[in-house]
C-alpha positions, 0 to 999 in steps of 0.5 A, a space after each residue: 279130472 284131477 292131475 298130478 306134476 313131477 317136478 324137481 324129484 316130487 309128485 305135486 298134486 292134485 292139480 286142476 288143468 286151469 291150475 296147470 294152465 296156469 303155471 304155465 302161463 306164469 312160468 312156474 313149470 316149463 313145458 317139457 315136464 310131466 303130469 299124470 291124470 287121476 283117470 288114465 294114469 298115463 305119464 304125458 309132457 305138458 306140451 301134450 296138455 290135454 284138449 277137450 274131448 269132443 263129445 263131453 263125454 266122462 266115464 260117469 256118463 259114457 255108460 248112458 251113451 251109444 258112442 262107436 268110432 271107425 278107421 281106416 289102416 290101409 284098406 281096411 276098415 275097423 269099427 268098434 265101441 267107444 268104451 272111455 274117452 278121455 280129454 287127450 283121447 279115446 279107448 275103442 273095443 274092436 269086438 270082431 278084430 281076431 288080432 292086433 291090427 298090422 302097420 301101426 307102426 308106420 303111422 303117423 296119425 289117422 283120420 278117425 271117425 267118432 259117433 254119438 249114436 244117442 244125440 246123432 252127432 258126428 265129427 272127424 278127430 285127427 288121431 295117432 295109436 297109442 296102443 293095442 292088446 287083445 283081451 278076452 272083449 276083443 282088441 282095445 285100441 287106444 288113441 291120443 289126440 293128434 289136433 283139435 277134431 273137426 267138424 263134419 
């Protein structure tokens, strides 16, 4: 994946995450400055750097793969497809859901619980929702990383 830094009024870039790793290594950039990557195009801090996505999962790949993610929000229990993930997070398609789920704002992070229904493997990811639109597919629900995931 490609990412791109604004630093001093310009747009650096194409970086390499081992390249910003670098840099911030180095002291070259500072931690409250932004990068954007090629594939969500979402602006984040450098202190939110990306982590590795559990399941190596690329959006070349996912197609090849039965992945599916579930939660909770109060007493309610929502499941769907994971339709991209990304190494800060993941986007999931609710395809039951009628409308936006209610109480996320409240939230600081949930207990989100991932599926590789092709390699059967299962784990727990700490998450906070980023966002919710409801689309003609159902809802799509985006999350971010709140910590490294844990094994079941």
């Amino acid at each position: 994946m490609q990412y791109y830094l604004y630093k001093q009024g310009t747009l650096n870039g194409p970086l390499t995450l081992e390249k910003i790793e670098e840099l911030k290594k180095n002291k070259k950039i500072l931690e409250y400055q932004w990068i954007i990557d090629s594939e969500s195009q979402s602006w984040k801090s450098l202190s939110e750097t990306p982590k590795e996505n559990p399941f190596n999962i690329t959006n070349h790949n996912i197609k090849d793969r039965v992945l599916s993610a579930a939660f909770f929000i109060g007493k309610n229990a929502h499941a769907g497809n994971i339709i991209k993930m990304h190494s800060f997070g993941v986007e999931v398609l609710l395809k039951q859901q009628k409308g936006l789920i209610r109480g996320i704002s409240e939230l600081k992070s949930i207990l989100v619980n991932l599926c590789d229904e092709t390699n059967f493997t299962f784990i727990n990811a700490k998450a906070i929702i980023q966002s919710q639109e409801m689309t003609k597919e159902g809802l799509h629900v985006r999350f971010n990383w709140d910590q490294q995931e844990v094994t079941l």
